[in-house]
N, C-alpha and C positions, 0 to 999 in steps of 0.2 A: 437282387442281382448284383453279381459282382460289376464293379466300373469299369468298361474296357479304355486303355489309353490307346494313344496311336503305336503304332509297329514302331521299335526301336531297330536300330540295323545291329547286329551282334555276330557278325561270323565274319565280317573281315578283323576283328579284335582278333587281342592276342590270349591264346586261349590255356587257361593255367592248368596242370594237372593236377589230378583227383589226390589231392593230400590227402594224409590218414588224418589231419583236422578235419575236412570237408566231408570225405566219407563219413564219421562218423555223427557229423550233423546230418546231415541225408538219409542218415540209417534213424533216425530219430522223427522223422517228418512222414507223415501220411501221403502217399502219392496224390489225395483230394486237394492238402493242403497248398502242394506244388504246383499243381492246376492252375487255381484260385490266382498265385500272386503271378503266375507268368503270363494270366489272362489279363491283369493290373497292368500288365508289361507292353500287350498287344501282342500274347502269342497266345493263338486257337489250337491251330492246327500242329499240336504237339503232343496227341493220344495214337498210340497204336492203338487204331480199333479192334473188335472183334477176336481179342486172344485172352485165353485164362488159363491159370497156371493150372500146370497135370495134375498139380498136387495141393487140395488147399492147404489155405494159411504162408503159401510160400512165398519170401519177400527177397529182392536181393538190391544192390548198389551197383555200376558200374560202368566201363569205358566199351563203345562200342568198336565190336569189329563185325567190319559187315562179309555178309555171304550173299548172293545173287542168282537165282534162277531165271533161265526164261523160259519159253513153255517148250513142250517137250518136239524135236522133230527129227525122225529119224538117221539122216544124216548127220548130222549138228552131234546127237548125243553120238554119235558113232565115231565122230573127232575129239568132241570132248569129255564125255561120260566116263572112260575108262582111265586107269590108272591113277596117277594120282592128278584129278582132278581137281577140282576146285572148290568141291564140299571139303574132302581131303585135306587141300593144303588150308584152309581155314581151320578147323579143327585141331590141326599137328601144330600150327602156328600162333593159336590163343594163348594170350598172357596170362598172368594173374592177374586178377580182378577186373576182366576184359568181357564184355558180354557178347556171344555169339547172335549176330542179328540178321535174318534170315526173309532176303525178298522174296516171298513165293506167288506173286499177286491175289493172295486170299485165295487160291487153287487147293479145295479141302479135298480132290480126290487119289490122294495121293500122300504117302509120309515125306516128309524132310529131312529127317533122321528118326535114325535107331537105337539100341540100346548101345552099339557098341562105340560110336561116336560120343555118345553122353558119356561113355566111361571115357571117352579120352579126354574130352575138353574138363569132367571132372579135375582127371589126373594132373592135366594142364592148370590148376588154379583157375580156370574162368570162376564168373559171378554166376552167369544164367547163358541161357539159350530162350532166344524171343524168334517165335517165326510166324509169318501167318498164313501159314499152310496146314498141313496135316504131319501129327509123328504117328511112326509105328511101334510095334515091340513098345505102347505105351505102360505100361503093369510094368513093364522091365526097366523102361529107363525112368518110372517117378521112383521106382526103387533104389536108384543112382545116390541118391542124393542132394543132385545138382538143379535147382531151381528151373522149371521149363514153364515157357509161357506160347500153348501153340491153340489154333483155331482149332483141333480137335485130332482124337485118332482116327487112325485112316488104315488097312492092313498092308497095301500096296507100297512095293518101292517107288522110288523119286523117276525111277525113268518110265514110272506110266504117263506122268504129265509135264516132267521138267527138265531141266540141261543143267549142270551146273556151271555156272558160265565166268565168274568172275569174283576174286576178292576184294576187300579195302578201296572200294567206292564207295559215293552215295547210293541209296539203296530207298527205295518205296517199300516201306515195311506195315499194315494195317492203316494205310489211310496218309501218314507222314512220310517226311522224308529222315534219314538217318542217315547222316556223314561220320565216316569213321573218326573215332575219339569225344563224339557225344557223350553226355552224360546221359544215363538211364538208369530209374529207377521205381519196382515195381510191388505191387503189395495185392491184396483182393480187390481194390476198385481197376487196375489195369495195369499199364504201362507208359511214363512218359517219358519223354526227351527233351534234357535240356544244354541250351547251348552253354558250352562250358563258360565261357566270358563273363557268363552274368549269374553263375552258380552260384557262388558265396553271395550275392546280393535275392538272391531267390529264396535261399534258404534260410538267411539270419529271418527274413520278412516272414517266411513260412513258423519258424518257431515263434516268434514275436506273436503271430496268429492263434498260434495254438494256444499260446498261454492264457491270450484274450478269452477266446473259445471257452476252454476251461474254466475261468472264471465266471462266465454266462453260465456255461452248463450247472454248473454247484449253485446259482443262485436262484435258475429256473428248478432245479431237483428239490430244493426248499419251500418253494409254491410260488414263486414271483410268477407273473404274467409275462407274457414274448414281447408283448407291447411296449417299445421305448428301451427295452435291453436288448434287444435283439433284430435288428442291430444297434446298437446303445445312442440315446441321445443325449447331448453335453450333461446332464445330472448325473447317470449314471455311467458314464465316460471319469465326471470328474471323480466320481467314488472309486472306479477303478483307479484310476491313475493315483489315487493317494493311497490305495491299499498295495500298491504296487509297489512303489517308491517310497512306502515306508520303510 
């Protein structure tokens, strides 16, 4: 088991943006691996549960902008549903390298988007689109291109279960919370969230790990036993450390 520390406080920091240094360490790192050290950190609950990408093997990097549903009720969507609403102006309004992230409260009966939105936030440079609701037109929009991580297809439009109600809040997205300009970053084991303050410190740690990793993995593949390498005790702690630093 990993050690869990106590909770750090990290969101009244001051919060750096996603350099194209940083991104590209991020883009090198296992969303597992990210887990592991932000759980080091004393943060759990920082998995969007319950969403997998439309399309395997799909991985992306990026800044969240959040979107918000609430459940669907006929007056409500009747003021706010129409025009350019608020799926709409999130969409029109994504940056580059911004990840569209979508409150849908785990409500699978119904899509959250379509094909024709995934072509806009495409168009838009976004990263991904993470919801954990339902997409439609899904065959249409993994064909987009653009990285989608959703709880599942659904044939129905969004105003069978939802409102679009609000952008660039915090947002309950799979279980966590997502305040816009998080970091997110997602691969085949899921989707996490991290707070930007302590990214660079998340991810040197995360590659640092991986290296270790590696090195276990090629000495357990040669026939060594798990016992005392894994996790390594001071003997083969100190072989590592001089094979390293040679």
């Amino acid at each position: 088991p990993v050690p869990v520390a106590s909770p750090v406080l990290v969101t009244d920091a001051a919060a750096p943006r996603l350099s194209p240094a940083l991104r590209g360490k991020l883009e090198r790192v296992p969303v597992a691996a990210l887990s592991g050290q932000l759980r080091k950190r004393g943060l759990n609950d920082v998995t969007i549960d319950g969403v997998h990408a439309l399309t395997p093997g799909s991985r992306f990097v990026g800044t969240a902008r959040t979107l918000r549903f609430v459940p669907h009720r006929e007056d409500l969507f009747a003021s706010h549903g129409g025009g350019q609403n608020a799926q709409k102006r999130a969409f029109d309004a994504v940056e580059e390298g911004e990840v569209i992230v979508i409150e849908a409260r785990g409500e699978t009966g119904s899509g959250t988007l379509g094909d024709i939105l995934a072509i806009r936030a495409h168009a838009r440079g976004a990263a991904a689109i993470v919801t954990d609701g339902g997409v439609r037109d899904a065959e249409a929009v993994a064909s987009v291109g653009i990285p989608v991580f959703t709880a599942g297809p659904h044939p129905a439009v969004l105003g069978r279960r939802h409102v679009p109600w609000e952008t660039d809040v915090a947002v309950g997205c799979g279980g966590t919370t997502v305040e816009p300009g998080d970091i997110l970053v997602g691969d085949g084991d899921g989707v996490i969230v991290i707070p930007p303050a302590i990214a660079e410190e998340v991810v040197d740690a995360a590659l640092a790990q991986e290296d270790e990793d590696a090195w276990i993995a090629a000495r357990v593949a040669s026939g060594h036993p798990i016992e005392g390498l894994f996790p390594m005790n001071a003997e083969w702690r100190a072989r590592y450390e001089n094979e390293r630093d040679a």
